[in-house]
NUBAPA-998181 format. One record per residue (C-alpha): residue in one letter; x, y, z. Coordinates in Angstrom, 2 decimals. Layout:
NUBAPA-998181
<A,<X,Y,Z>>
...
end
This chain:
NUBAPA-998181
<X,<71.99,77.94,209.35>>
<X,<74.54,80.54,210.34>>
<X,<77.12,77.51,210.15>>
<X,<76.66,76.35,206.96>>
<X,<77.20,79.72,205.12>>
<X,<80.28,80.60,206.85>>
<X,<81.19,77.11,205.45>>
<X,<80.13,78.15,202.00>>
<X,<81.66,81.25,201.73>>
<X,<85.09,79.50,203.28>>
<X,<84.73,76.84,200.22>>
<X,<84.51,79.57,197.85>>
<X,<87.29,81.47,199.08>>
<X,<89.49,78.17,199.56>>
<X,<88.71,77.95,195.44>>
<X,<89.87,81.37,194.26>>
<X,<92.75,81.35,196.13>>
<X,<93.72,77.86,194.72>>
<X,<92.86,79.23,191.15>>
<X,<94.84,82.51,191.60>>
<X,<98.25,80.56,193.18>>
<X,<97.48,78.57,189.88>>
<X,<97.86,81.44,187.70>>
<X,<101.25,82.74,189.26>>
<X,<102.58,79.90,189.27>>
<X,<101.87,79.24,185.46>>
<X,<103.24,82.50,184.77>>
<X,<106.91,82.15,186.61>>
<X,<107.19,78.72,184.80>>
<X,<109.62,79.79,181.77>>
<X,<108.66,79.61,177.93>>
<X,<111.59,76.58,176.49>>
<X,<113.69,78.26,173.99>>
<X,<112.35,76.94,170.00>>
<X,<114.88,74.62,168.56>>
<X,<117.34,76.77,165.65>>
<X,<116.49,75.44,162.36>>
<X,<119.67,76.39,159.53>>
<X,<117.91,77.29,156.67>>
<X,<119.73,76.40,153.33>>
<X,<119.60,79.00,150.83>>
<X,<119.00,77.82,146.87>>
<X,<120.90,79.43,144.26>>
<X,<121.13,79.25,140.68>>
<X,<124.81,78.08,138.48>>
<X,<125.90,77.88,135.18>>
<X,<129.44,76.10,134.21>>
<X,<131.36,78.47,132.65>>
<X,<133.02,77.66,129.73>>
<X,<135.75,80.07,128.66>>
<X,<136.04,81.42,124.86>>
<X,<137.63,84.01,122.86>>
<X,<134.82,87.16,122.96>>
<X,<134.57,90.19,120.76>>
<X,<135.22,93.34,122.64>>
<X,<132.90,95.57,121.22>>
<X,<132.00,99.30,121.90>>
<X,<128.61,100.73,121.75>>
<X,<127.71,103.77,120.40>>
<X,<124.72,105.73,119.19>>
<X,<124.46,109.42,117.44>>
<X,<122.23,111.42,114.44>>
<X,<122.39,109.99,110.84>>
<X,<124.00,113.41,109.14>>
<X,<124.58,113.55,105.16>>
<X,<128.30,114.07,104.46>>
<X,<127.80,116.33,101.28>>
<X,<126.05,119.14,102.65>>
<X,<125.46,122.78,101.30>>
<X,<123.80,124.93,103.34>>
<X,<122.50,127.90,100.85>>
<X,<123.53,131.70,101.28>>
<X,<122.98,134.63,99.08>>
<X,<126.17,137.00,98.75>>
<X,<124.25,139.08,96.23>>
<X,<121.64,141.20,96.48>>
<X,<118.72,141.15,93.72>>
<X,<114.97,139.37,93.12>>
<X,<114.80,135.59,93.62>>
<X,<113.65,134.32,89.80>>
<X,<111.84,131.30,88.66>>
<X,<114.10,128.46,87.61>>
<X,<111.88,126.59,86.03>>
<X,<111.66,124.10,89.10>>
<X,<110.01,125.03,92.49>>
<X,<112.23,125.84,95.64>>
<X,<110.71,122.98,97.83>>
<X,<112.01,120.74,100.60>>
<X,<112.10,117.25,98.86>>
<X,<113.05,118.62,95.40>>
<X,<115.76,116.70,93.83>>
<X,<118.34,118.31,91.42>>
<X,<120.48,116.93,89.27>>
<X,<124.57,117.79,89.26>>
<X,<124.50,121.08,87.08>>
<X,<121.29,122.20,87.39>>
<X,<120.08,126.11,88.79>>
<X,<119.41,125.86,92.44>>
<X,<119.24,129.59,92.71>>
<X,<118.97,132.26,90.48>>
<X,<118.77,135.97,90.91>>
<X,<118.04,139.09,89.13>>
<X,<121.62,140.32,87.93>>
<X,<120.27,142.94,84.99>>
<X,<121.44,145.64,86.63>>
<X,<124.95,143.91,87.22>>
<X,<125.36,142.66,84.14>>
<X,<124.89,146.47,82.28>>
<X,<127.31,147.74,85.07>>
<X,<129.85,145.10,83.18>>
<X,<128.89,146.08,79.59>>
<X,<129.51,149.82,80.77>>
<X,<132.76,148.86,82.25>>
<X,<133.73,146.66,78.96>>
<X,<132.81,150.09,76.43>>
<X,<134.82,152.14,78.57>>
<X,<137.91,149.69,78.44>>
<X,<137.29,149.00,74.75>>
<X,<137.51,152.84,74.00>>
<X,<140.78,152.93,76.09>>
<X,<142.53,150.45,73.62>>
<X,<141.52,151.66,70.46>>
<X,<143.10,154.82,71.81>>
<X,<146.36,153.80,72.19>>
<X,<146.55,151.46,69.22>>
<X,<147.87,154.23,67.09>>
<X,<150.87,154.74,69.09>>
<X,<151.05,151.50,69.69>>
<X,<151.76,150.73,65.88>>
<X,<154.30,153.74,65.66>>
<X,<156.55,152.75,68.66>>
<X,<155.60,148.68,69.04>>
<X,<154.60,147.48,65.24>>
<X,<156.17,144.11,66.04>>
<X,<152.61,143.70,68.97>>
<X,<150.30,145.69,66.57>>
<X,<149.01,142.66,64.99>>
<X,<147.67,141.00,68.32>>
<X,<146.38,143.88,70.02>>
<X,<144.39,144.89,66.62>>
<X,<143.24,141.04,66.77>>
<X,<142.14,141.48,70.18>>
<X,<139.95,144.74,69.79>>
<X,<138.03,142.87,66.74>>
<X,<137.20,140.20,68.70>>
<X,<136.20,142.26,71.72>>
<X,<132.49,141.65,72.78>>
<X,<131.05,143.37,75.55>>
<X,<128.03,140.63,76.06>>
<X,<131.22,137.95,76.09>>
<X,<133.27,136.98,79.38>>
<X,<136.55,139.50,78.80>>
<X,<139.53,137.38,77.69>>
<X,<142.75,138.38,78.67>>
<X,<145.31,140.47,77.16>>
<X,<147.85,139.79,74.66>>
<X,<151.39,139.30,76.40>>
<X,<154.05,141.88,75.75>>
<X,<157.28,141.32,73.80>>
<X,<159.52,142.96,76.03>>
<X,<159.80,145.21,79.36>>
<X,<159.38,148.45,77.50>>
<X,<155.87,147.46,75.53>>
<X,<154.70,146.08,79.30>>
<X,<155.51,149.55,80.72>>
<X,<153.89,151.45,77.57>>
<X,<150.73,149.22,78.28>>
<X,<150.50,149.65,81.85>>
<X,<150.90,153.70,81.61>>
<X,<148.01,153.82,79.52>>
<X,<146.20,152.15,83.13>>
<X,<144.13,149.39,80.89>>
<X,<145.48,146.88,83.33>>
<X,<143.61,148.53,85.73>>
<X,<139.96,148.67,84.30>>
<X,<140.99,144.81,83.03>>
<X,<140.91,143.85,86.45>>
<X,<138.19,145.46,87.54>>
<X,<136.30,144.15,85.01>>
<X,<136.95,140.23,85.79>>
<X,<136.15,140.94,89.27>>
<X,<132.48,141.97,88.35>>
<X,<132.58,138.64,86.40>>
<X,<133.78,136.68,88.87>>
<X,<130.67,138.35,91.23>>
<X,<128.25,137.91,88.35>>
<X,<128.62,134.21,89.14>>
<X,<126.94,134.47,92.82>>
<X,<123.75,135.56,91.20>>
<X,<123.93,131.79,90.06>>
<X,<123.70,128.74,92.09>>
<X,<124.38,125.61,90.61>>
<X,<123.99,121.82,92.33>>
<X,<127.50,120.39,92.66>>
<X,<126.05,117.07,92.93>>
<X,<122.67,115.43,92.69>>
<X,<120.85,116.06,95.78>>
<X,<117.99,116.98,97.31>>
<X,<116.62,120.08,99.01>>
<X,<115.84,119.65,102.70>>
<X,<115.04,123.55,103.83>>
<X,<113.52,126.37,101.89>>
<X,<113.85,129.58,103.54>>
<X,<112.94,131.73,100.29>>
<X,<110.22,132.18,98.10>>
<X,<110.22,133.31,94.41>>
<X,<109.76,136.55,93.62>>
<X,<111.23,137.47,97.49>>
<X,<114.13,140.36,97.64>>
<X,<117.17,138.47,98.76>>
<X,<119.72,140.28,100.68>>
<X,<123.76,139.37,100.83>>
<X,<124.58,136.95,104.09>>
<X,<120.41,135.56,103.62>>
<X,<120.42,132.03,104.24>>
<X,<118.32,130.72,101.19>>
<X,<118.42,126.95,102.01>>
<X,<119.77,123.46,102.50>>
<X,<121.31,121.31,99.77>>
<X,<122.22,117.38,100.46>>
<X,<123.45,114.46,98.89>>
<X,<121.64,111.27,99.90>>
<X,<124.12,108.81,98.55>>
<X,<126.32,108.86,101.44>>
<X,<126.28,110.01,105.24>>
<X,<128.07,109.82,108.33>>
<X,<127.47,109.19,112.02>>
<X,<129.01,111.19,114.37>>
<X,<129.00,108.90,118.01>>
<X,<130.73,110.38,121.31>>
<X,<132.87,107.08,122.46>>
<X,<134.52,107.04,125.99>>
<X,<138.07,108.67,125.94>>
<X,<139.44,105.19,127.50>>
<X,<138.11,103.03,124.53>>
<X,<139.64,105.08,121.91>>
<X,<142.81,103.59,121.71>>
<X,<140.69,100.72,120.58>>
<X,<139.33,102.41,117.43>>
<X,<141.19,102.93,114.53>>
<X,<140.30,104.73,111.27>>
<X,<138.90,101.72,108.36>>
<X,<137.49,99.82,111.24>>
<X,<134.17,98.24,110.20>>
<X,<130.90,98.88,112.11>>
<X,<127.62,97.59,112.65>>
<X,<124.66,100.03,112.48>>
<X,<121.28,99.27,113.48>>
<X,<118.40,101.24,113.92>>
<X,<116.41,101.53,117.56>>
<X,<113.85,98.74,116.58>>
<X,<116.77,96.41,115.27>>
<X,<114.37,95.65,112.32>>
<X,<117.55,97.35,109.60>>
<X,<121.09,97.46,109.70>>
<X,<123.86,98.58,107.66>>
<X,<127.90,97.93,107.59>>
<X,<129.78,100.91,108.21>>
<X,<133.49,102.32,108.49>>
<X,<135.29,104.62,111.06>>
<X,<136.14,107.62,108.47>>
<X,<138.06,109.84,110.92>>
<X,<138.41,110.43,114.95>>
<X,<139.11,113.44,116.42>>
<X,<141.96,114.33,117.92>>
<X,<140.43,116.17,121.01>>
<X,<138.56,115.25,124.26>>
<X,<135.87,116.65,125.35>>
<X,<136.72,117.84,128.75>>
<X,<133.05,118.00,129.79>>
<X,<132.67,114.65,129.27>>
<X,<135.07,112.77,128.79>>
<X,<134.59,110.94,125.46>>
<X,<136.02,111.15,121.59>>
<X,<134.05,112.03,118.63>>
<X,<133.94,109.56,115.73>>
<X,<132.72,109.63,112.44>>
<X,<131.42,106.64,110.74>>
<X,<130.30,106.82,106.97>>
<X,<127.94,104.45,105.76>>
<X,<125.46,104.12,102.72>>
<X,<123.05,102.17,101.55>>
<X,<119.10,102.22,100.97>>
<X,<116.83,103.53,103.98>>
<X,<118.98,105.95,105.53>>
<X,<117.79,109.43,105.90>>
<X,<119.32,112.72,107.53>>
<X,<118.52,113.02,110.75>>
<X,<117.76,109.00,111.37>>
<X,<118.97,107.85,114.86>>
<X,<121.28,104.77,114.55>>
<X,<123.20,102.33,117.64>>
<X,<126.86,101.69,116.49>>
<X,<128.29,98.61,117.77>>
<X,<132.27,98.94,117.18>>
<X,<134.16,95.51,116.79>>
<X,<137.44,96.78,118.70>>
<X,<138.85,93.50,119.48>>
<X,<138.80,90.05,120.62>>
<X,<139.95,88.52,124.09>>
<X,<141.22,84.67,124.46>>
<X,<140.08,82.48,127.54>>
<X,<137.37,85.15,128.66>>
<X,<133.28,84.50,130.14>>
<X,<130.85,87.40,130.11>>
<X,<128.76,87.55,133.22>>
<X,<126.28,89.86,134.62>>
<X,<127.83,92.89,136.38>>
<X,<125.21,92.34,139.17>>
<X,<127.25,89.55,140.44>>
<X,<130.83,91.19,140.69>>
<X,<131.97,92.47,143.95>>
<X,<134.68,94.44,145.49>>
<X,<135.71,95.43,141.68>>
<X,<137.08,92.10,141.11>>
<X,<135.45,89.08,143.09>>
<X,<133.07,86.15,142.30>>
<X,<130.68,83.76,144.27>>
<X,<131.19,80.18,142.70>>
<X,<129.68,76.90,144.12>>
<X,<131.71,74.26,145.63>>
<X,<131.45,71.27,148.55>>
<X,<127.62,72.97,148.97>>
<X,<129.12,76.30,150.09>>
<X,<129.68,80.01,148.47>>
<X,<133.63,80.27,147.79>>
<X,<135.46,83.28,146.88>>
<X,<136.65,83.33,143.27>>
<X,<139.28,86.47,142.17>>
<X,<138.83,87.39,138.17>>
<X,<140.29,89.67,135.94>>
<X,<137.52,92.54,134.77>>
<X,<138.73,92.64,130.89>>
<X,<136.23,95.32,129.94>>
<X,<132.84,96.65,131.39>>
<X,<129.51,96.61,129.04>>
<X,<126.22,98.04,129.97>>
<X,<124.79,95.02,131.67>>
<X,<127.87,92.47,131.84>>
<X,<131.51,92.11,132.16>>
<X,<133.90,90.24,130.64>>
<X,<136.20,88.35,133.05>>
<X,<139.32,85.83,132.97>>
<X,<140.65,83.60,135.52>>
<X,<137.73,81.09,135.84>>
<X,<138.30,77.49,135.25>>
<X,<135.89,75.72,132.65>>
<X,<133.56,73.92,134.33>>
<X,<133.24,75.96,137.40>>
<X,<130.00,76.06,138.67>>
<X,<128.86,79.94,138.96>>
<X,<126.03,82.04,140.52>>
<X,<123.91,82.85,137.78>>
<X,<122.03,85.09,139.62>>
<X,<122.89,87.38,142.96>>
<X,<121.66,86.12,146.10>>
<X,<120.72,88.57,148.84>>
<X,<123.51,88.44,152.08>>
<X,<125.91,86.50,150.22>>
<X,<129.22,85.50,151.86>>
<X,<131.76,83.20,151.53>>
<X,<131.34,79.82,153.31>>
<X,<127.60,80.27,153.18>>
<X,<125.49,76.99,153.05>>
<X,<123.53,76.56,149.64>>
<X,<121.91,73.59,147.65>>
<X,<121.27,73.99,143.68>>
<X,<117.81,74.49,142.66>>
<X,<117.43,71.43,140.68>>
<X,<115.38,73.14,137.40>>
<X,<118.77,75.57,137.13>>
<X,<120.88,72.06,137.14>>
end
């Protein structure tokens, strides 16, 4: 009995061993290296085909009217109804009273001043006829024609040096002078529309005390605007002044044709970049609308726009050739938002189309058929 399970446990011991040599023996044996497999990257071309493209600069800016008036009072006085209300959207025709203020008190300051000069002539006029007769006649014309609610005309000229002298001692000249300045200021109590426009700010409302250096208000004309765009000090030299431009507005649904009116002669050291002015008109533009200017500068022969994700090293290409990536060296002609323009490719060159990640030259590729 004692035999046979000494022989048992020797047969189960004889079988893990054999299992466990097994085991080590599986794991020494070494893994064979997996066969490399070159992967062929597919890429997209398109031939290129070389044509003469429009070099054109974008630009974008505020629609601003070019007849502007922006309103101040340089009077004092009482704002008074002009018979049409002082509203934004108001239109006036060229002529009519944009402003009007109380100028009573001004205007009897001037009659006062008129009497008092009026008295001063017929003074003199006596003396006048005993040493001048030859001017009597004039001056005596003058004083019966005088009205003190009329603008003061001016005086009758002299004969000679000694009847200019004899006037100006009697100090007429003076008062004259003083006079037609009052006038002149009686005018700012009086605004009038140089053009027919339209009110776009009211500040003021009737019946308000308006004091000199008040803004009242804003005045336009909305026949004809201009666009003032900032364009890159480097593209300037492309602009010139009666260069025509394409405005659009930012859905594209309206566009207009407009003209480079005047560039300034300065550079904004901040940034870099030019101001122009474009003047346009035509019907649905508004102050204030925001427009995109595209600027027709000029046109470059045996040239192919391409994406500016594809350029590299400022001045290289990947084309396809013999299945692999090659190396092509272009000519950057100018740089727009998204693309470039380029020379030196040959028509019918097959190009990327799109970039392909870990590029390089000599690398294996296949077309995708659907790009072919």
């Amino acid at each position: 009995m004692l035999r046979k399970i000494i022989l048992a446990l020797l047969g189960v011991a004889l079988i893990v061993g054999s299992v466990m040599i097994s085991r080590k023996l599986s794991a020494a044996r070494k893994a064979p290296k997996p066969r490399e497999q070159k992967q062929i990257t597919s890429i997209f071309t398109e031939k290129v085909k070389n044509t003469t493209l429009p070099i054109t600069v974008k630009a974008s800016g505020n629609l601003m009217a070019k007849n502007r008036l922006e309103l101040f009072a340089e009077v004092q006085g009482v704002f008074e109804n002009t018979g049409r209300s002082f509203l934004p959207g108001e239109q006036y025709k060229k002529g009519a009273t944009l402003i009007k203020i109380n100028s009573e008190e001004h205007q009897a300051n001037i009659r006062s001043q008129k009497s008092s000069l009026y008295n001063q002539i017929v003074n003199f006029l006596p003396d006048l006829r005993l040493d001048y007769p030859e001017s009597f006649a004039q001056w005596e014309t003058y004083v019966q024609g005088f009205d003190v609610n009329a603008p003061l005309p001016a005086f009758p000229e002299p004969t000679d040096d000694r009847e200019k002298l004899f006037i100006a001692g009697r100090n007429i000249q003076t008062a004259y002078y003083n006079i037609k300045n009052l006038e002149e200021r009686l005018t700012k109590y009086r605004i009038i529309a140089p053009y027919y426009g339209i009110l776009t700010e009211a500040l003021v409302d009737k019946g308000a005390v308006v004091r000199a250096g008040q803004k009242l208000g804003e005045f336009i004309s909305p026949s004809v605007y201009e666009l003032e765009v900032a364009v890159n000090e480097g593209y300037a030299d492309l602009l010139a002044v009666g260069k025509k431009v394409q405005l659009n507005n930012i859905d594209k649904t309206s566009s207009w044709n407009g003209t480079v009116s005047r560039i300034n002669a300065k550079v904004d050291p901040a940034s870099q970049t030019v101001q122009v002015y474009i003047q346009v008109s035509g019907k649905g533009l508004r102050e204030g609308m925001y427009l995109e200017a595209d600027v027709k500068a000029r046109e470059e022969a045996d040239t192919y726009e391409v994406n500016r994700k594809l350029l590299f090293d400022e001045n290289k290409l990947y084309v396809y050739k013999d299945s692999v990536l090659v190396v092509a060296n272009v000519e950057p002609v100018f740089f727009k938002e998204k693309t470039v323009v380029v020379r030196g490719l040959a028509d019918g060159i097959e190009l990327l189309s799109r970039p392909v990640p870990g590029a390089y030259a000599g690398m294996k590729v296949s077309v995708f058929e659907a790009a072919k």
